[in-house]
Residue frames relative to the residue before (quaternion, step in Angstrom):
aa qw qx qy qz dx dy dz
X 1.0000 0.0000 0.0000 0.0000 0.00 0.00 0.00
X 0.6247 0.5306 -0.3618 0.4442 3.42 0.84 -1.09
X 0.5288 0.5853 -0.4188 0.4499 4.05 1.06 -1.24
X 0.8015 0.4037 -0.3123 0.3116 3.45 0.04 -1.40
X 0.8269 0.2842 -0.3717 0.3119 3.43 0.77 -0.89
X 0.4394 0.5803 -0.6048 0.3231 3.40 1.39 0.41
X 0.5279 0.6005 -0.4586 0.3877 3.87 0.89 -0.72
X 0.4633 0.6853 -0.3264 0.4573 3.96 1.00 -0.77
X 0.7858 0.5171 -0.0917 0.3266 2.96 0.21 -1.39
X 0.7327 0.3974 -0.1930 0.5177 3.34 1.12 -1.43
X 0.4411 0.6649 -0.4402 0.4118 3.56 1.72 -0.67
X 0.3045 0.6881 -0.6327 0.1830 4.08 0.32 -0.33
X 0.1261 0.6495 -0.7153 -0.2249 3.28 -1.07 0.25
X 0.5041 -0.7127 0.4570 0.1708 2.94 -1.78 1.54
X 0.5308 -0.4514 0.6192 0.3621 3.36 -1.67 0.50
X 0.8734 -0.4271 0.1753 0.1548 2.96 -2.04 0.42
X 0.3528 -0.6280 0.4204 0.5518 3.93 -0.21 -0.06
X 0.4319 0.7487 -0.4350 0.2525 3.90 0.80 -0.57
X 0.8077 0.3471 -0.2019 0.4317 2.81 0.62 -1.81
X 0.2397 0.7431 -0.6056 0.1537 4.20 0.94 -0.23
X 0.6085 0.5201 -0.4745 0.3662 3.76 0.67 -0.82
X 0.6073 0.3272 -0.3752 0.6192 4.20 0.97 -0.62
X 0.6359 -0.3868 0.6427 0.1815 2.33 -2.40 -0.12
X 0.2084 -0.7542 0.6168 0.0863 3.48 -0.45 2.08
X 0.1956 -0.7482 0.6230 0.1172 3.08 -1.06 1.40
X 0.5101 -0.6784 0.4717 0.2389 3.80 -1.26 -0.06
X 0.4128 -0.6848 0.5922 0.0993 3.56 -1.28 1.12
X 0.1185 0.7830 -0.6031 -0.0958 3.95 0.18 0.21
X 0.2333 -0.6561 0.7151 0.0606 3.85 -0.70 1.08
X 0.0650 0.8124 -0.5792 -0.0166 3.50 -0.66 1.21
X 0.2669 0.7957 -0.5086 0.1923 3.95 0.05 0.94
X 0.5983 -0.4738 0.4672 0.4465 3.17 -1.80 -0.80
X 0.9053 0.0244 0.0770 0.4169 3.37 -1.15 -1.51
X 0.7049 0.5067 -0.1714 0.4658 3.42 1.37 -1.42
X 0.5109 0.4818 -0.4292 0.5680 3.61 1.55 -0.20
X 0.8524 0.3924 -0.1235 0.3227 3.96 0.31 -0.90
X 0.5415 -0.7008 0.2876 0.3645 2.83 1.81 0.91
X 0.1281 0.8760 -0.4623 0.0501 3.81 0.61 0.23
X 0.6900 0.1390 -0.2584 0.6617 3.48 -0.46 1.64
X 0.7166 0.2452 -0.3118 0.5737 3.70 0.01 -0.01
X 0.6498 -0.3572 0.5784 0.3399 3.55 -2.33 -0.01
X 0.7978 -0.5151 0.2529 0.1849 2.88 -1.52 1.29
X 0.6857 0.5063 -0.1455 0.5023 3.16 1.66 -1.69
X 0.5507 0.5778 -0.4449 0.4063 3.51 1.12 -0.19
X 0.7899 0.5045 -0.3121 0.1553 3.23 0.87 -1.09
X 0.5035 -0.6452 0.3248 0.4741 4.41 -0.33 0.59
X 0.5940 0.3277 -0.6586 0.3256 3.34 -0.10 0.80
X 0.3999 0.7148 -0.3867 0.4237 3.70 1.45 -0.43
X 0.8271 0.4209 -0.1442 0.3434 3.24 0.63 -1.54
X 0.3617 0.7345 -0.3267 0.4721 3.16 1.83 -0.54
X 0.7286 0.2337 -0.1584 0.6241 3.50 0.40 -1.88
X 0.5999 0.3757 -0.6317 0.3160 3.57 -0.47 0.58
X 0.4363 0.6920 -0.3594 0.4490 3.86 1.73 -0.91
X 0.8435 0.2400 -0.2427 0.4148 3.24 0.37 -1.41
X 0.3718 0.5339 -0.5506 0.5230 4.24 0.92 0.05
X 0.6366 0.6005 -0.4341 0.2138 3.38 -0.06 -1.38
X 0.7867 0.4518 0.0509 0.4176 2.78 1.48 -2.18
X 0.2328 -0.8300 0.3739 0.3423 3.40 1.44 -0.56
X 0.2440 0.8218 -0.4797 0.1871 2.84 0.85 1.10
X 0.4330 -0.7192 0.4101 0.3565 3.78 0.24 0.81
X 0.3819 0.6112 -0.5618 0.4062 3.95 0.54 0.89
X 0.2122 -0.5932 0.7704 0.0980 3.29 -1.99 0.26
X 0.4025 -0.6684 0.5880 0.2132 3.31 -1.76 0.50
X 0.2234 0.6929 -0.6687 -0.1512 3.81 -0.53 -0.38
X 0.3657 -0.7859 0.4985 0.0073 3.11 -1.64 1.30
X 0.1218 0.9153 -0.3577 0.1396 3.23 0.74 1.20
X 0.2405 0.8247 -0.4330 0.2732 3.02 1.69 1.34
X 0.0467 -0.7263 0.6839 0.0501 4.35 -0.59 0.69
X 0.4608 -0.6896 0.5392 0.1463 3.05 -1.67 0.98
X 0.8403 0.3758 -0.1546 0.3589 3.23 -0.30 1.02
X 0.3566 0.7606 -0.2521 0.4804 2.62 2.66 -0.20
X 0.0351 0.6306 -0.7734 -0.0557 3.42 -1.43 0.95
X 0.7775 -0.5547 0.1769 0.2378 3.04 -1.83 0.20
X 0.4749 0.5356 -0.5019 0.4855 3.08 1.57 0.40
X 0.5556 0.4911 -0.5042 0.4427 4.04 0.74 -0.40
X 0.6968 0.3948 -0.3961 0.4492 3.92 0.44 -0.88
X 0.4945 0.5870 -0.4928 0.4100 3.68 0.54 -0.45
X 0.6578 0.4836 -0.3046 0.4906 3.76 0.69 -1.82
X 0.8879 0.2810 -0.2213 0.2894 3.72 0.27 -0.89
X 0.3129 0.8478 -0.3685 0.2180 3.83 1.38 0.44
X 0.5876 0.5111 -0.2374 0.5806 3.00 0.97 -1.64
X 0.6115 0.5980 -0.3818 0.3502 3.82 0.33 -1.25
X 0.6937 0.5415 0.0005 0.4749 3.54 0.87 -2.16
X 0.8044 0.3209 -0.2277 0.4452 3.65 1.08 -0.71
X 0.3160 0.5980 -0.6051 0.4200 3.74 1.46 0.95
X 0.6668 0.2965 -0.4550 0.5104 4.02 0.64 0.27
X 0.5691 -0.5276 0.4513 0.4406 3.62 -1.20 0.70
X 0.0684 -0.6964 0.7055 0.1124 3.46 -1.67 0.41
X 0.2049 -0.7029 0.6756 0.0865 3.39 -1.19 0.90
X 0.9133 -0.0649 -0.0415 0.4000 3.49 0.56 -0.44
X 0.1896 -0.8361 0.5073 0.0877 3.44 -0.32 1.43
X 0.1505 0.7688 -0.6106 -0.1162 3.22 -0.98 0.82
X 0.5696 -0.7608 0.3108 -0.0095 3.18 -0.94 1.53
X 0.1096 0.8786 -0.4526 0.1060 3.51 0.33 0.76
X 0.2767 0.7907 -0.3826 0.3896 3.83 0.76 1.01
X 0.5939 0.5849 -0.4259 0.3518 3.72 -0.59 0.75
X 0.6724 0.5879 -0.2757 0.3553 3.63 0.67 -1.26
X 0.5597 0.5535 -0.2661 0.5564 3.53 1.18 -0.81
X 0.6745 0.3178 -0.3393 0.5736 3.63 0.57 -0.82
X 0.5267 0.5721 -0.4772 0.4094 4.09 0.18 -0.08
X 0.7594 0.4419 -0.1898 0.4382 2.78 0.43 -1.71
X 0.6674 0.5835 -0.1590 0.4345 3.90 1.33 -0.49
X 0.2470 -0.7473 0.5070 0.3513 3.53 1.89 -0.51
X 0.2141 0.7528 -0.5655 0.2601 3.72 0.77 0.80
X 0.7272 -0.3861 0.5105 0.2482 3.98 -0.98 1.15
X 0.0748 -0.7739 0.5994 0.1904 3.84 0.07 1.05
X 0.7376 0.3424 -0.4578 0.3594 3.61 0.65 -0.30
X 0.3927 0.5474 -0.5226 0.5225 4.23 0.99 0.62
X 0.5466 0.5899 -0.3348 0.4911 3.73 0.65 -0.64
X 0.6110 0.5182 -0.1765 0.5718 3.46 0.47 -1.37
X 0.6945 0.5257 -0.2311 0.4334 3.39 -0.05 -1.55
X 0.8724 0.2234 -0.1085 0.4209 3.51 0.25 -1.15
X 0.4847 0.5109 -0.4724 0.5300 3.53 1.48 0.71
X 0.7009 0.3809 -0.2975 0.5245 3.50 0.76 -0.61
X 0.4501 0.4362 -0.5731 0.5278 4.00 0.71 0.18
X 0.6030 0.5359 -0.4326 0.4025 3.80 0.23 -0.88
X 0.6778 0.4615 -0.2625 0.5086 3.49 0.15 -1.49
X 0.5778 0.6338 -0.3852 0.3407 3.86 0.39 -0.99
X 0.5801 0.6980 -0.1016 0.4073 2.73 0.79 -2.39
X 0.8029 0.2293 -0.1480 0.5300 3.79 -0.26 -1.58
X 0.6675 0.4474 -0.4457 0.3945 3.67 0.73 -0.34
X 0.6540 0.5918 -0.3011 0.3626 3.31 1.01 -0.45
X 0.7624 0.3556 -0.1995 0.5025 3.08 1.43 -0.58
X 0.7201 0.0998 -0.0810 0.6819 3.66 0.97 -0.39
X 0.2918 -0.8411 0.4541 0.0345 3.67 0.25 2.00
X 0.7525 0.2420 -0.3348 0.5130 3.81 1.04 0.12
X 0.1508 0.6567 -0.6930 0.2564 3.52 0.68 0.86
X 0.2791 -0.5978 0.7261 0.1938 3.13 -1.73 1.34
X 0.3479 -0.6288 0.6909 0.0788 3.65 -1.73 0.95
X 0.0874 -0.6669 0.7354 -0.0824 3.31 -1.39 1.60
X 0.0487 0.8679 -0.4916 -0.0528 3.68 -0.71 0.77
X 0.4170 -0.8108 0.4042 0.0735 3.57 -0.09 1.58
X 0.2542 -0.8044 0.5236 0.1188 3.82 0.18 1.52
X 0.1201 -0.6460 0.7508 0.0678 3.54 -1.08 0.48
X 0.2969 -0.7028 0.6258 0.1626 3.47 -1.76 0.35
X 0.3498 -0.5923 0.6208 0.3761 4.29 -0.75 0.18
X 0.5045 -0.3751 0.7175 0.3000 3.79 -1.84 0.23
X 0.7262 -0.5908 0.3483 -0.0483 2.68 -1.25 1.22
X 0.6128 0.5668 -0.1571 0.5278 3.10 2.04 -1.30
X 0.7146 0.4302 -0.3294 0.4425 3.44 1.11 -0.45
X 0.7856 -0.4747 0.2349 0.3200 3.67 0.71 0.90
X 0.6459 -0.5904 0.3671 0.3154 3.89 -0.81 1.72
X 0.6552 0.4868 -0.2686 0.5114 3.58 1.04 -1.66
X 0.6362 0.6277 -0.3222 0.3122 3.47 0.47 -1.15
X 0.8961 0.2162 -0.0360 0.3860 3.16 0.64 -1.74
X 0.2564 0.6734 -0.4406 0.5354 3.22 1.80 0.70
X 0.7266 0.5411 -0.2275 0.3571 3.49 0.62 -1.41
X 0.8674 0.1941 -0.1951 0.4146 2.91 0.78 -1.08
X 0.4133 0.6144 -0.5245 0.4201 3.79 1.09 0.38
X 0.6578 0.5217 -0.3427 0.4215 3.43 1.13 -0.95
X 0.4981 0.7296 -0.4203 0.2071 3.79 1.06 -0.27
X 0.4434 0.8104 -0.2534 0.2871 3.25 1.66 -1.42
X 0.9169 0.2286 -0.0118 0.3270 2.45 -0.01 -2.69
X 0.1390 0.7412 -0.3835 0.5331 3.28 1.96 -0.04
X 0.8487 0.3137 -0.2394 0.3521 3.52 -0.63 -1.03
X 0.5546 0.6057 -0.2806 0.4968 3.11 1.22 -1.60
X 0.7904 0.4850 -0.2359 0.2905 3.46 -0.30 -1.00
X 0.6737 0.6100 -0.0996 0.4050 3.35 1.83 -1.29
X 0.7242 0.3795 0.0120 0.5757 2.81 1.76 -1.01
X 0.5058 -0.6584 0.5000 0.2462 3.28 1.56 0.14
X 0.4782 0.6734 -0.4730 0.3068 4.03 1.55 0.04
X 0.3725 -0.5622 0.5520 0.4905 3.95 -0.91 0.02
X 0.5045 -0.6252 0.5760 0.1511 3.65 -1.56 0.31
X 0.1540 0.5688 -0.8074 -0.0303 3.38 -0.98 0.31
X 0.7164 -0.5536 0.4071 0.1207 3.79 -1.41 1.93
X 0.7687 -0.0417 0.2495 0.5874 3.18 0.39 -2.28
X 0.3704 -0.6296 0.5592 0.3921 3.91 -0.18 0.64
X 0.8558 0.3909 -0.1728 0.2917 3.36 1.01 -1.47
X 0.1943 0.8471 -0.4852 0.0960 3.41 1.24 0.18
X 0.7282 0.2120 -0.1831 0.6255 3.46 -1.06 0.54
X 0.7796 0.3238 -0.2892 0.4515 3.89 -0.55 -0.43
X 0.7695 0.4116 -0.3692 0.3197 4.36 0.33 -0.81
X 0.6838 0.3267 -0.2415 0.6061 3.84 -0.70 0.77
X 0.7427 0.3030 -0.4000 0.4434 3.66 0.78 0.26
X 0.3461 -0.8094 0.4425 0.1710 3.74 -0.13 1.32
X 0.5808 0.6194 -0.3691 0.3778 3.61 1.42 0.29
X 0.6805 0.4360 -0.1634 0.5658 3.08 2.12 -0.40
X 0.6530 0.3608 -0.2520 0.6164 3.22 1.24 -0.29
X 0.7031 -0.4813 0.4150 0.3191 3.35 -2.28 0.16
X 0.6717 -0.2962 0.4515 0.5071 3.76 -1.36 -0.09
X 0.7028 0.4648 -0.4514 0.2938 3.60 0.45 -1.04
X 0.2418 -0.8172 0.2795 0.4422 3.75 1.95 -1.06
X 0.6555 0.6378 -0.2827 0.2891 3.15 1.75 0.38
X 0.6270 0.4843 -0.2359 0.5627 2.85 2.13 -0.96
X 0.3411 -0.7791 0.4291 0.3040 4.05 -0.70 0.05
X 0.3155 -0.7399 0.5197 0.2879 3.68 -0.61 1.02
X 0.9297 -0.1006 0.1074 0.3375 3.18 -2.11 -0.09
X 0.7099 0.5797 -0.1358 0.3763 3.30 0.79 -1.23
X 0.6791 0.5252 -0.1196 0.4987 2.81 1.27 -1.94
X 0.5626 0.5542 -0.3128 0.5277 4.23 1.08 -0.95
X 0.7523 0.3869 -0.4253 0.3215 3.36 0.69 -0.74
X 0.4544 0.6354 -0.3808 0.4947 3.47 1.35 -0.48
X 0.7905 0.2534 -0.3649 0.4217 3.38 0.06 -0.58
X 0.4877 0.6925 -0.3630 0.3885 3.20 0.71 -0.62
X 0.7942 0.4772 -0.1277 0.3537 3.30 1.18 -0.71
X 0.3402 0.6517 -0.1108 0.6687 2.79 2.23 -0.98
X 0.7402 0.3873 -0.2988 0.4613 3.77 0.19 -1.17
X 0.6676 0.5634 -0.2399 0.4235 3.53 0.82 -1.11
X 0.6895 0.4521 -0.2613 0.5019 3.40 0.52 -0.60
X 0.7605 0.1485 -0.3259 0.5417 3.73 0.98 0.28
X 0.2302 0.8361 -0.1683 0.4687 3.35 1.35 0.94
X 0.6423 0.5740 0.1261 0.4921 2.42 1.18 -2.04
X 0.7369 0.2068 -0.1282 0.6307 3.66 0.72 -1.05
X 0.6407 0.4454 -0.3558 0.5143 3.50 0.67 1.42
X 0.6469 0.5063 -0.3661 0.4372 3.32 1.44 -0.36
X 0.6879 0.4611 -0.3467 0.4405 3.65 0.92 -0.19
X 0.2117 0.8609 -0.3696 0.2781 3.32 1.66 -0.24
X 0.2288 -0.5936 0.6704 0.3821 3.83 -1.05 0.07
Protein backbone atom coordinates (compact mmCIF):
# COMPACT_ATOMS: atom_id res chain seq x y z
CA UNK A 1 0.00 0.00 0.00
CA UNK A 2 2.62 2.35 1.09
CA UNK A 3 4.44 1.56 -2.80
CA UNK A 4 1.28 2.55 -4.49
CA UNK A 5 0.53 5.65 -2.76
CA UNK A 6 4.06 6.76 -2.95
CA UNK A 7 3.67 6.05 -6.90
CA UNK A 8 0.43 8.61 -6.48
CA UNK A 9 2.31 11.04 -5.33
CA UNK A 10 5.16 11.21 -7.84
CA UNK A 11 2.24 10.93 -10.59
CA UNK A 12 1.72 14.96 -10.04
CA UNK A 13 1.48 16.47 -13.14
CA UNK A 14 3.27 19.78 -12.90
CA UNK A 15 1.97 23.23 -13.74
CA UNK A 16 3.89 25.31 -15.99
CA UNK A 17 7.68 26.38 -15.88
CA UNK A 18 6.39 30.17 -16.29
CA UNK A 19 4.64 30.30 -13.38
CA UNK A 20 7.97 28.94 -11.01
CA UNK A 21 8.11 32.72 -10.02
CA UNK A 22 4.56 31.80 -7.67
CA UNK A 23 4.00 29.40 -5.40
CA UNK A 24 2.80 25.99 -7.28
CA UNK A 25 0.10 24.97 -5.21
CA UNK A 26 -1.52 21.32 -5.46
CA UNK A 27 -4.87 19.75 -6.82
CA UNK A 28 -5.28 16.33 -4.86
CA UNK A 29 -8.15 14.28 -6.88
CA UNK A 30 -9.15 11.79 -4.23
CA UNK A 31 -11.44 8.81 -5.75
CA UNK A 32 -11.89 5.34 -7.07
CA UNK A 33 -11.90 3.89 -10.65
CA UNK A 34 -13.59 7.01 -12.38
CA UNK A 35 -10.88 9.31 -10.69
CA UNK A 36 -7.93 6.92 -12.19
CA UNK A 37 -9.10 6.79 -15.47
CA UNK A 38 -9.91 3.01 -15.49
CA UNK A 39 -9.32 1.12 -18.81
CA UNK A 40 -7.56 3.85 -20.57
CA UNK A 41 -3.72 5.55 -19.95
CA UNK A 42 -3.23 7.57 -17.13
CA UNK A 43 -3.15 10.79 -19.41
CA UNK A 44 -6.57 10.06 -20.63
CA UNK A 45 -7.93 10.21 -17.39
CA UNK A 46 -9.85 14.07 -16.26
CA UNK A 47 -7.91 14.81 -13.52
CA UNK A 48 -4.84 14.18 -15.99
CA UNK A 49 -6.48 16.40 -18.36
CA UNK A 50 -7.15 19.05 -15.88
CA UNK A 51 -3.22 19.28 -15.24
CA UNK A 52 -2.49 19.37 -18.81
CA UNK A 53 -5.47 22.51 -18.82
CA UNK A 54 -3.64 24.14 -16.26
CA UNK A 55 0.30 23.78 -18.04
CA UNK A 56 -1.50 24.70 -21.08
CA UNK A 57 -2.51 27.80 -19.05
CA UNK A 58 0.37 28.43 -16.76
CA UNK A 59 -1.37 28.36 -14.12
CA UNK A 60 1.07 27.67 -11.20
CA UNK A 61 -1.10 24.42 -10.00
CA UNK A 62 -0.24 20.67 -10.03
CA UNK A 63 -2.48 17.63 -10.26
CA UNK A 64 -1.95 14.55 -7.97
CA UNK A 65 -3.95 11.54 -8.96
CA UNK A 66 -4.80 9.66 -6.11
CA UNK A 67 -7.62 7.85 -7.71
CA UNK A 68 -7.83 3.53 -6.69
CA UNK A 69 -10.18 1.28 -8.25
CA UNK A 70 -12.40 -0.04 -6.04
CA UNK A 71 -11.97 2.52 -3.35
CA UNK A 72 -14.92 3.53 -1.13
CA UNK A 73 -14.92 5.98 1.45
CA UNK A 74 -13.74 4.03 4.09
CA UNK A 75 -10.43 3.10 1.81
CA UNK A 76 -9.89 7.07 1.24
CA UNK A 77 -10.46 7.75 4.88
CA UNK A 78 -7.46 4.84 5.56
CA UNK A 79 -5.29 6.68 3.00
CA UNK A 80 -5.57 10.69 3.78
CA UNK A 81 -3.39 11.27 6.54
CA UNK A 82 -0.87 9.03 4.32
CA UNK A 83 -1.64 11.51 0.97
CA UNK A 84 -1.67 14.71 3.15
CA UNK A 85 2.35 14.62 4.06
CA UNK A 86 2.33 16.74 0.57
CA UNK A 87 0.61 20.19 0.96
CA UNK A 88 -2.96 20.28 -0.50
CA UNK A 89 -4.70 23.38 -1.57
CA UNK A 90 -7.49 21.84 -3.17
CA UNK A 91 -9.33 18.65 -2.51
CA UNK A 92 -11.67 17.46 -4.77
CA UNK A 93 -13.43 14.51 -3.53
CA UNK A 94 -14.76 11.84 -5.55
CA UNK A 95 -15.81 8.78 -3.12
CA UNK A 96 -19.19 7.05 -2.60
CA UNK A 97 -20.20 4.91 -5.70
CA UNK A 98 -18.11 1.93 -4.57
CA UNK A 99 -19.86 2.02 -1.25
CA UNK A 100 -23.44 1.89 -3.23
CA UNK A 101 -22.48 -0.51 -5.26
CA UNK A 102 -21.31 -2.42 -1.77
CA UNK A 103 -24.74 -1.88 0.29
CA UNK A 104 -22.43 0.18 2.63
CA UNK A 105 -24.65 2.22 5.64
CA UNK A 106 -25.50 5.58 3.68
CA UNK A 107 -25.05 7.38 6.86
CA UNK A 108 -21.09 5.56 7.39
CA UNK A 109 -20.63 6.82 3.80
CA UNK A 110 -21.41 10.32 4.89
CA UNK A 111 -19.48 9.76 8.04
CA UNK A 112 -16.37 8.81 6.28
CA UNK A 113 -16.50 11.66 3.61
CA UNK A 114 -16.66 14.23 6.18
CA UNK A 115 -13.69 12.52 8.38
CA UNK A 116 -11.78 13.14 5.02
CA UNK A 117 -12.78 16.79 4.69
CA UNK A 118 -12.08 17.08 8.62
CA UNK A 119 -8.75 15.48 8.20
CA UNK A 120 -7.40 18.05 5.29
CA UNK A 121 -9.10 20.84 7.12
CA UNK A 122 -7.39 20.04 10.06
CA UNK A 123 -4.26 19.98 8.62
CA UNK A 124 -4.01 22.63 5.90
CA UNK A 125 -7.03 25.12 7.39
CA UNK A 126 -7.55 26.92 3.91
CA UNK A 127 -7.95 23.95 1.77
CA UNK A 128 -10.63 24.80 -0.81
CA UNK A 129 -13.35 21.67 -0.87
CA UNK A 130 -14.82 20.32 -4.26
CA UNK A 131 -17.40 17.55 -3.76
CA UNK A 132 -18.13 15.16 -6.77
CA UNK A 133 -22.07 14.00 -6.69
CA UNK A 134 -22.75 10.53 -7.88
CA UNK A 135 -26.36 9.18 -8.44
CA UNK A 136 -27.75 5.19 -7.37
CA UNK A 137 -29.63 3.11 -10.52
CA UNK A 138 -32.79 3.39 -10.10
CA UNK A 139 -33.31 -0.43 -9.34
CA UNK A 140 -32.19 0.03 -5.90
CA UNK A 141 -35.31 1.95 -4.73
CA UNK A 142 -36.99 5.93 -4.85
CA UNK A 143 -36.07 6.06 -0.88
CA UNK A 144 -32.73 4.65 -1.59
CA UNK A 145 -31.69 6.85 -4.32
CA UNK A 146 -33.11 10.03 -2.91
CA UNK A 147 -30.83 9.28 0.05
CA UNK A 148 -28.02 8.92 -1.43
CA UNK A 149 -27.94 11.75 -4.21
CA UNK A 150 -28.80 13.89 -1.28
CA UNK A 151 -25.36 12.88 0.37
CA UNK A 152 -23.25 15.20 -1.97
CA UNK A 153 -25.03 18.36 -1.61
CA UNK A 154 -25.34 17.67 2.14
CA UNK A 155 -21.63 17.75 2.41
CA UNK A 156 -21.13 20.58 0.07
CA UNK A 157 -23.20 22.89 1.93
CA UNK A 158 -21.71 21.71 5.49
CA UNK A 159 -18.43 22.36 4.60
CA UNK A 160 -18.91 25.39 2.65
CA UNK A 161 -17.31 22.80 -0.43
CA UNK A 162 -18.27 23.87 -4.22
CA UNK A 163 -20.43 20.93 -5.81
CA UNK A 164 -20.24 19.31 -8.95
CA UNK A 165 -24.23 17.28 -8.89
CA UNK A 166 -23.15 14.27 -11.19
CA UNK A 167 -19.30 13.74 -11.98
CA UNK A 168 -21.09 11.87 -14.77
CA UNK A 169 -23.47 14.18 -16.27
CA UNK A 170 -23.82 14.11 -19.90
CA UNK A 171 -21.45 10.99 -20.41
CA UNK A 172 -23.49 7.86 -18.01
CA UNK A 173 -26.06 5.59 -20.04
CA UNK A 174 -24.45 6.70 -23.25
CA UNK A 175 -22.26 3.63 -24.50
CA UNK A 176 -20.48 6.04 -26.97
CA UNK A 177 -18.82 7.63 -23.99
CA UNK A 178 -18.32 4.96 -21.85
CA UNK A 179 -16.54 1.32 -21.98
CA UNK A 180 -18.17 -2.13 -23.16
CA UNK A 181 -18.32 -2.64 -19.42
CA UNK A 182 -21.01 0.78 -19.64
CA UNK A 183 -19.97 1.80 -16.32
CA UNK A 184 -16.53 3.11 -16.52
CA UNK A 185 -16.13 6.18 -19.23
CA UNK A 186 -13.60 5.98 -22.16
CA UNK A 187 -11.38 8.65 -23.72
CA UNK A 188 -14.13 10.61 -24.99
CA UNK A 189 -16.30 10.22 -22.09
CA UNK A 190 -13.07 11.81 -19.44
CA UNK A 191 -13.01 14.51 -21.69
CA UNK A 192 -16.55 15.50 -20.86
CA UNK A 193 -16.01 15.38 -17.48
CA UNK A 194 -13.01 16.82 -17.41
CA UNK A 195 -14.81 19.66 -18.64
CA UNK A 196 -17.70 19.73 -16.34
CA UNK A 197 -14.92 19.48 -13.55
CA UNK A 198 -13.14 22.54 -14.89
CA UNK A 199 -15.76 24.85 -15.02
CA UNK A 200 -16.22 24.63 -11.18
CA UNK A 201 -12.51 24.55 -10.78
CA UNK A 202 -12.20 27.57 -12.26
CA UNK A 203 -13.80 29.75 -9.48
CA UNK A 204 -11.00 28.42 -7.23
CA UNK A 205 -8.01 28.84 -9.26
CA UNK A 206 -7.62 32.54 -8.68
CA UNK A 207 -8.57 32.00 -5.12
CA UNK A 208 -5.97 32.95 -2.26
Amino acid sequence: MLAMLAALLSCAVPAAGLAGQQETKTILFLGDSLTAGYGLMQEQSFPNLIGGRLKERDLPFEVVNAGVPGDTSAGGLRRIDWLLRRRIDILVLELGANDMLRGVPLDLTSENLQSIIDKTRATYPDVKIVIAGMLAPPNLGPEYTSEFREIFPALAEANDALLIPFLLEGVAARPELNLPDGIHPNAAGHRIVADDVWDVLEQLLGSD
